[in-house]
Biopython code that builds the backbone (N, CA, C, O; Angstrom):
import numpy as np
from Bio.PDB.StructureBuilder import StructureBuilder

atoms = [
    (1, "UNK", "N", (0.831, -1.190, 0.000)),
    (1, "UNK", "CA", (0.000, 0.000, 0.000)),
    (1, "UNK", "C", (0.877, 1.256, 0.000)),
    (1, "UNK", "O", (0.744, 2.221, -0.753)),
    (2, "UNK", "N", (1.580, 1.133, 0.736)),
    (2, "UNK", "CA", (2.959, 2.556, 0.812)),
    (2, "UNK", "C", (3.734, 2.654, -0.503)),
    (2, "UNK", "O", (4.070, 3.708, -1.044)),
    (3, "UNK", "N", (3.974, 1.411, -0.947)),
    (3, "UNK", "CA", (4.970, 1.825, -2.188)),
    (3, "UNK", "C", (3.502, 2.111, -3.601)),
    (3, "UNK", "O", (3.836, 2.779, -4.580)),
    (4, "UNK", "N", (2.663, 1.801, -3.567)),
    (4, "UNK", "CA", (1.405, 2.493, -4.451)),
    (4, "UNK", "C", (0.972, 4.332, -4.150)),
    (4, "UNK", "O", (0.916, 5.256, -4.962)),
    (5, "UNK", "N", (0.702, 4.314, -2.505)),
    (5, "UNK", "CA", (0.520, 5.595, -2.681)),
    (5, "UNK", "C", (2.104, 6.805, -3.121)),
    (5, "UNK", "O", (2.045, 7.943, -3.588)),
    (6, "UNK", "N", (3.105, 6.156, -2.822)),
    (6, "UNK", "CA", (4.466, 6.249, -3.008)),
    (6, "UNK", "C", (4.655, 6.504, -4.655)),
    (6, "UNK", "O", (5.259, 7.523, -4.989)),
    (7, "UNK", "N", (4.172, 5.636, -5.646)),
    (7, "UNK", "CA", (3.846, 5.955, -6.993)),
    (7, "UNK", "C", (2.928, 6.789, -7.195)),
    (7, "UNK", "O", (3.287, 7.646, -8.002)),
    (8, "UNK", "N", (1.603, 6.959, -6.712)),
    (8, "UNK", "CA", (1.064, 7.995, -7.374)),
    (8, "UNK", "C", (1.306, 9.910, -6.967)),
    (8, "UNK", "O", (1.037, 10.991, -7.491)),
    (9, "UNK", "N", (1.913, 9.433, -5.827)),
    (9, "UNK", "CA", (2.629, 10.810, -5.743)),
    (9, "UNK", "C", (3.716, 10.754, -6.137)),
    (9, "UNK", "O", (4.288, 10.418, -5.101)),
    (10, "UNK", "N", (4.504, 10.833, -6.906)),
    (10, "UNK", "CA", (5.638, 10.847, -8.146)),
    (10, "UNK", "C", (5.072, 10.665, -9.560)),
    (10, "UNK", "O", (5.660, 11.055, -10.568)),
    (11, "UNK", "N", (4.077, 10.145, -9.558)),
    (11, "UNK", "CA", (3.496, 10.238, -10.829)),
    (11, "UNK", "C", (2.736, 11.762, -10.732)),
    (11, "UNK", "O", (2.614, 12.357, -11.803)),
    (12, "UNK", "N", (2.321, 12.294, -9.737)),
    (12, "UNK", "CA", (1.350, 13.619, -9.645)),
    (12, "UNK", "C", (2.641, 14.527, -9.986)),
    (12, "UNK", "O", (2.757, 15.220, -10.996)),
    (13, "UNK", "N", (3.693, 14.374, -8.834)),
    (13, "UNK", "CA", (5.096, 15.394, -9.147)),
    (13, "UNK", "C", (5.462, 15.554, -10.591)),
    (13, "UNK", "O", (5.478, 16.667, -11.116)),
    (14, "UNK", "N", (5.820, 14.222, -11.377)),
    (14, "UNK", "CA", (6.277, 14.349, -12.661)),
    (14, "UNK", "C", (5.213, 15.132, -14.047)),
    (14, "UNK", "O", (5.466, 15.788, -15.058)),
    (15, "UNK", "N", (3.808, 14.549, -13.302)),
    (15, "UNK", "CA", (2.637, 15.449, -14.105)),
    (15, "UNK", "C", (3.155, 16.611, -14.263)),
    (15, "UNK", "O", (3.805, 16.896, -15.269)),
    (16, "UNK", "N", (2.890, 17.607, -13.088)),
    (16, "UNK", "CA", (2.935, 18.782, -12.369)),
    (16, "UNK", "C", (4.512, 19.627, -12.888)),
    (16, "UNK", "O", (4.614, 20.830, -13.128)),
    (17, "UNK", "N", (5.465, 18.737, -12.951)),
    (17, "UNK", "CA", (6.799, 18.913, -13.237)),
    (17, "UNK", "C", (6.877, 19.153, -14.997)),
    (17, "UNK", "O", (7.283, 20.166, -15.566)),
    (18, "UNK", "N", (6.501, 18.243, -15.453)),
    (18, "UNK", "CA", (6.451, 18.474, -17.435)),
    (18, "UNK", "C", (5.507, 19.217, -17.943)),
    (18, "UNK", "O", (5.521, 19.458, -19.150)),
    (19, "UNK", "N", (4.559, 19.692, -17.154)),
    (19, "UNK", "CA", (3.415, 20.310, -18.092)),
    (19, "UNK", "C", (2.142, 19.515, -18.462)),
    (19, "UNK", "O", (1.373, 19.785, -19.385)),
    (20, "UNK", "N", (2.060, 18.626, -17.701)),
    (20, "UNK", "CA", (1.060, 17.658, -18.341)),
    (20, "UNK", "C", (0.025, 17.746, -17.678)),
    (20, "UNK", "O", (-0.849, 17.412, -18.478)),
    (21, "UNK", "N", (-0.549, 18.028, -16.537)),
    (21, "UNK", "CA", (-1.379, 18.307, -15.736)),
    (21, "UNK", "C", (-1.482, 19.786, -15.852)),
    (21, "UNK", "O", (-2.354, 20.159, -16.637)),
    (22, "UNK", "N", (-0.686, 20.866, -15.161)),
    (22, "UNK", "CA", (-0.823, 22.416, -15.733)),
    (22, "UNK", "C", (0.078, 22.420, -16.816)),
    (22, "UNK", "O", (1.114, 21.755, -16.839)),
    (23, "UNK", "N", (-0.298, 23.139, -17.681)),
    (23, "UNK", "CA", (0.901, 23.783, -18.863)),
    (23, "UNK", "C", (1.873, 24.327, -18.581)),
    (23, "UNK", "O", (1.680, 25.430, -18.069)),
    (24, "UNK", "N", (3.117, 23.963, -18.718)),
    (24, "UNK", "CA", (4.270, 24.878, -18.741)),
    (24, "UNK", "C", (4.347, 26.077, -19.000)),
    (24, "UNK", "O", (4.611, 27.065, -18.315)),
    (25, "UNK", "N", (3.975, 25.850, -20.553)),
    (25, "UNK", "CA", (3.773, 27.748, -20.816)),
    (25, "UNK", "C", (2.057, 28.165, -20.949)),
    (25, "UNK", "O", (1.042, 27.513, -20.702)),
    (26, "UNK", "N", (2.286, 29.632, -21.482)),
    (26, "UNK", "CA", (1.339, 30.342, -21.668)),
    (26, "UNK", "C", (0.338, 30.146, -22.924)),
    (26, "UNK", "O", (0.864, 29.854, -23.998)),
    (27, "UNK", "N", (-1.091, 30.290, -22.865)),
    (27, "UNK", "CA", (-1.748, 29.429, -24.162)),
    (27, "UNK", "C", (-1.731, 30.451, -25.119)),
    (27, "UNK", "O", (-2.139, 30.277, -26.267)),
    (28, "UNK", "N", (-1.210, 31.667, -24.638)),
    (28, "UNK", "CA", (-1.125, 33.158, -25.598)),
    (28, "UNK", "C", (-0.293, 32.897, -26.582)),
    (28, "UNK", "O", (0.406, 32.088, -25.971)),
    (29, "UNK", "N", (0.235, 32.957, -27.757)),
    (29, "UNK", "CA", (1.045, 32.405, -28.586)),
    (29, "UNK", "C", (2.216, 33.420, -28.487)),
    (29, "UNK", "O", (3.346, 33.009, -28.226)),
    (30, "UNK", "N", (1.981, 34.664, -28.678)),
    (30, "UNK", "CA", (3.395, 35.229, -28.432)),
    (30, "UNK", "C", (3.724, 35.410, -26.708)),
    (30, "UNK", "O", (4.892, 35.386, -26.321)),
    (31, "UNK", "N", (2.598, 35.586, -25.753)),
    (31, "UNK", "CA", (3.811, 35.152, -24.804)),
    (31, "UNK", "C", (4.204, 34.179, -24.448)),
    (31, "UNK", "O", (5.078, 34.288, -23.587)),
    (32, "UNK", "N", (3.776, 32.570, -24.917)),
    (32, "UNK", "CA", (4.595, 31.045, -25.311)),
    (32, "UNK", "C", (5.669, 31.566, -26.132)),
    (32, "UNK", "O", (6.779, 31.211, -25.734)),
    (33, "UNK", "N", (5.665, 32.348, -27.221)),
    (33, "UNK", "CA", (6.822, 32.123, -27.933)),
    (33, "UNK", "C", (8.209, 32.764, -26.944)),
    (33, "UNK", "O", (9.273, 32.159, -27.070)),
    (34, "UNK", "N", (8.170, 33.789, -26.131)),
    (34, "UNK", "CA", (8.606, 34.583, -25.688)),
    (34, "UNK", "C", (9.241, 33.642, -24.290)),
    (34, "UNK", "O", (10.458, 33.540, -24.135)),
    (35, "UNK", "N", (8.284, 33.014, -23.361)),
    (35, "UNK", "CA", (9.062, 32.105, -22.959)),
    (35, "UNK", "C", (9.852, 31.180, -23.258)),
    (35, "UNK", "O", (10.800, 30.945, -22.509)),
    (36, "UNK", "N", (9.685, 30.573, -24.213)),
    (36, "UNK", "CA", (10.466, 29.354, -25.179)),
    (36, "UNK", "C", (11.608, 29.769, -25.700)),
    (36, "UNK", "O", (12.614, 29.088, -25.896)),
    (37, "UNK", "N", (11.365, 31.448, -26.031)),
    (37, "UNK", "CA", (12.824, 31.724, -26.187)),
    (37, "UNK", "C", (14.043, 32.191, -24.931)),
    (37, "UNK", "O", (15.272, 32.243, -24.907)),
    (38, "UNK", "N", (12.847, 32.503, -23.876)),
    (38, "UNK", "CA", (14.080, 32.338, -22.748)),
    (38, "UNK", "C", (14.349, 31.304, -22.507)),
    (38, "UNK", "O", (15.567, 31.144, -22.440)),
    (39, "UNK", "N", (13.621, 30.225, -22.279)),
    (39, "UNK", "CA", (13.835, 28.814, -22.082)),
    (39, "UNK", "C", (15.204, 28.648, -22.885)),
    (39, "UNK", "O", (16.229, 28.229, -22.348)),
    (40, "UNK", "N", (15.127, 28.970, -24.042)),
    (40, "UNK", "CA", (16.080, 27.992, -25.113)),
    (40, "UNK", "C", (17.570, 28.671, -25.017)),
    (40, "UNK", "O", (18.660, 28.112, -25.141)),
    (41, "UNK", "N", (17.262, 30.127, -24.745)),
    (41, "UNK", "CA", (18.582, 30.842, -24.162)),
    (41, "UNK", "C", (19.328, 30.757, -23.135)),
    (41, "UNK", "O", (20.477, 31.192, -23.055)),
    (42, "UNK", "N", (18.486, 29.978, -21.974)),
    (42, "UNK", "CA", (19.328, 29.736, -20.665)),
    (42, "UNK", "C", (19.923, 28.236, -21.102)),
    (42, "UNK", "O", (21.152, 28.167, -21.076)),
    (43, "UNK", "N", (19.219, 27.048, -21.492)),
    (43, "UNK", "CA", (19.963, 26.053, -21.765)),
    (43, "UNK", "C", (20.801, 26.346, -23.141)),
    (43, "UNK", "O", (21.530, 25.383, -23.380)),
    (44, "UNK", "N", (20.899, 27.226, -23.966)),
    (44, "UNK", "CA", (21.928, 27.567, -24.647)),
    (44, "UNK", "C", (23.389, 28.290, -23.881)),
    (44, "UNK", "O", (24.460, 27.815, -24.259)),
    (45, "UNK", "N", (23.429, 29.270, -22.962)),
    (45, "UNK", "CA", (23.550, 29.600, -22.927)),
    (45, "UNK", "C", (24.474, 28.572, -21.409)),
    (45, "UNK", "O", (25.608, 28.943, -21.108)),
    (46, "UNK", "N", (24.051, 27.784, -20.898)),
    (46, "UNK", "CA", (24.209, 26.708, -20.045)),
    (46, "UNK", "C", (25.789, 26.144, -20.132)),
    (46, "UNK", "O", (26.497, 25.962, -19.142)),
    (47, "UNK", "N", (26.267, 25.863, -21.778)),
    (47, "UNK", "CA", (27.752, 25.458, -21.797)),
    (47, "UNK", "C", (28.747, 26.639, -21.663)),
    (47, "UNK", "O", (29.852, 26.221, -21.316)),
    (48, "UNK", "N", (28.697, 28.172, -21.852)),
    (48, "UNK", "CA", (29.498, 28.845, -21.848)),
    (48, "UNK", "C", (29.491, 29.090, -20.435)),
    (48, "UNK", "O", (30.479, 29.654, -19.966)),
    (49, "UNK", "N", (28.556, 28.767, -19.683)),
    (49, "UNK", "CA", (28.740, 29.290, -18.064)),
    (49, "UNK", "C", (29.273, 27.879, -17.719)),
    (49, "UNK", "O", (29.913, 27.844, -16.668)),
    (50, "UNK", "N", (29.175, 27.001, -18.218)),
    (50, "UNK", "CA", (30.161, 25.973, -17.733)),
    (50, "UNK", "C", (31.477, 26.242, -18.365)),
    (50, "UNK", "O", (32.236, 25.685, -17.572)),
    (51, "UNK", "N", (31.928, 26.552, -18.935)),
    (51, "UNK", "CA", (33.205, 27.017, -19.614)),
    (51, "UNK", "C", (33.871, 28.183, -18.661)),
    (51, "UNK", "O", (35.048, 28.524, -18.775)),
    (52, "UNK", "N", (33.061, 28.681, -17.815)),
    (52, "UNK", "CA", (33.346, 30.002, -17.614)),
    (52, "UNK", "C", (33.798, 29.634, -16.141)),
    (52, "UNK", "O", (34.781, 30.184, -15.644)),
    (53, "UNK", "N", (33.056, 28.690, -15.459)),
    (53, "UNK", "CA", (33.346, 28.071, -14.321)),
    (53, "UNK", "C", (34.436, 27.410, -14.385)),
    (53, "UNK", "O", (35.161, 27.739, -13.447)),
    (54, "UNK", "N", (34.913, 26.613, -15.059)),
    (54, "UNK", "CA", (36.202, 25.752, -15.257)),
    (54, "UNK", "C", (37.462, 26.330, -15.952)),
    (54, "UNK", "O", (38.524, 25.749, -16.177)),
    (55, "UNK", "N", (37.064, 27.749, -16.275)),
    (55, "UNK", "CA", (38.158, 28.967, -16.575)),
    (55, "UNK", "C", (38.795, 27.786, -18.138)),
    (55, "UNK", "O", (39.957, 27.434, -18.340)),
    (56, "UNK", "N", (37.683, 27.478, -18.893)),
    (56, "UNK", "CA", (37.969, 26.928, -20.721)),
    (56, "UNK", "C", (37.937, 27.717, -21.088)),
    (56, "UNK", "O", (38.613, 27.551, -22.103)),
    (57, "UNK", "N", (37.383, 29.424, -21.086)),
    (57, "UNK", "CA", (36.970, 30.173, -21.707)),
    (57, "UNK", "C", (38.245, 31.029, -21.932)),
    (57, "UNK", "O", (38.095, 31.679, -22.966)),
    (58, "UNK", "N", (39.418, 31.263, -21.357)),
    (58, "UNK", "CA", (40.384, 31.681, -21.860)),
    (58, "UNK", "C", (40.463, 31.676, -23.058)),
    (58, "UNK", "O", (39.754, 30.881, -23.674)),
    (59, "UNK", "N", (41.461, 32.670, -23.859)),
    (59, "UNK", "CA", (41.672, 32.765, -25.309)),
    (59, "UNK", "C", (42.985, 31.770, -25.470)),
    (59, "UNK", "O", (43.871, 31.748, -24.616)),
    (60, "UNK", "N", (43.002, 31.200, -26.299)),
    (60, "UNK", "CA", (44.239, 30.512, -26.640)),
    (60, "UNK", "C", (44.697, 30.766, -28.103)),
    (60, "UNK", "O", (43.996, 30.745, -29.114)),
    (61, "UNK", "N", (46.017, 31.007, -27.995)),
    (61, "UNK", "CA", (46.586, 31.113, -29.426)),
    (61, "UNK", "C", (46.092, 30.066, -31.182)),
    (61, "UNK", "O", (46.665, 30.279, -32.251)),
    (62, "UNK", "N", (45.326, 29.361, -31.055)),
    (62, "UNK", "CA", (45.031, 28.499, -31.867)),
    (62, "UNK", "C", (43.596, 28.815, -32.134)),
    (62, "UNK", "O", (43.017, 28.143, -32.988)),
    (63, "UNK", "N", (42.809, 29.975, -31.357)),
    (63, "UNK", "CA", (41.510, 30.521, -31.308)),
    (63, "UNK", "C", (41.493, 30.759, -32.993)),
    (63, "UNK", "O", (42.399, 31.259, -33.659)),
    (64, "UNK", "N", (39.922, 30.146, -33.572)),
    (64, "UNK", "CA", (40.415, 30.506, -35.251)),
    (64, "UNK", "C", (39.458, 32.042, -34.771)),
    (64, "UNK", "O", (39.209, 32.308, -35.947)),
    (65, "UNK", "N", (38.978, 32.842, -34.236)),
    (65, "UNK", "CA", (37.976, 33.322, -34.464)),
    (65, "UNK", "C", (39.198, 34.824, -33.165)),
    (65, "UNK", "O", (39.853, 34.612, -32.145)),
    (66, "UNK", "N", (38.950, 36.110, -33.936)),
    (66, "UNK", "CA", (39.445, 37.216, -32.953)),
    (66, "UNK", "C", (38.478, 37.386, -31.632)),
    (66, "UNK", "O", (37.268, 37.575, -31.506)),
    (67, "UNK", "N", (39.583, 37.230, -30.691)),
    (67, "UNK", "CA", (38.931, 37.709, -29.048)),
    (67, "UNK", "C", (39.196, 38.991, -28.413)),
    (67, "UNK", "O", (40.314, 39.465, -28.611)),
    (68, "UNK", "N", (38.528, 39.523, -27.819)),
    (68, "UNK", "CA", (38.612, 41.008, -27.546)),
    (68, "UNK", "C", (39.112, 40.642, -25.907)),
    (68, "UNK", "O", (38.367, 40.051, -25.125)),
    (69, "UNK", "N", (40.309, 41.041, -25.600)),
    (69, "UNK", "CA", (40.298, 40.879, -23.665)),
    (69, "UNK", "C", (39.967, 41.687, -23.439)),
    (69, "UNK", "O", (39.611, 41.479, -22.279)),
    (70, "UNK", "N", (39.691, 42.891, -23.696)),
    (70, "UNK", "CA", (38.571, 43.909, -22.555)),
    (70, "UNK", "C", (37.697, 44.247, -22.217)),
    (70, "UNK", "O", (36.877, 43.356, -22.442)),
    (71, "UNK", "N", (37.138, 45.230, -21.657)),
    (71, "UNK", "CA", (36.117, 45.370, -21.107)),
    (71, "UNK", "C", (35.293, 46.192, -22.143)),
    (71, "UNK", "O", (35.768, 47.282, -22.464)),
    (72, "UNK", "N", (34.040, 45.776, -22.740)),
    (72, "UNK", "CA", (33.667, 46.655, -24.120)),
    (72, "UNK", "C", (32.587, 47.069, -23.654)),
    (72, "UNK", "O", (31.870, 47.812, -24.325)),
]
sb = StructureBuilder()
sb.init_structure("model")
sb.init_model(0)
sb.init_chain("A")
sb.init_seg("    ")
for serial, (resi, resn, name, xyz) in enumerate(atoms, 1):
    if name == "N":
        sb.init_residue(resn, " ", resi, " ")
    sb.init_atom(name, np.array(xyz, "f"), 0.0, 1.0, " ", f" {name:<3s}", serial, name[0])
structure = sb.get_structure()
């Protein structure tokens, strides 16, 4: 009985969690689009702050692309 009610509350969480029970986004189309694009900018945006944490982001001489070191 514990490990059943134990499933259906993780099944309610994961509802609740993806959008499947409430919607994630908004049913307005441009302000859905508008979230989706922050959405897609923070997990884009996700590997350079990992780069940035592990100090990869340095310029290295073999860079094919010009880097600016200052402050612009």
């Amino acid at each position: 009985m514990r490990r059943l009610v134990l499933l259906c509350v993780l099944a309610v969480g994961v509802g609740f969690g993806s959008g499947c029970i409430i919607p994630a986004y908004s049913g307005d189309p441009g302000r859905r689009t508008q979230q989706l694009i922050y959405t897609s900018e923070n997990l884009r945006l996700l590997l350079d702050e990992w780069e940035r944490i592990w100090f990869l982001d340095h310029p290295d001489h073999m860079t094919p692309y010009r880097t600016h070191g200052g402050i612009i």
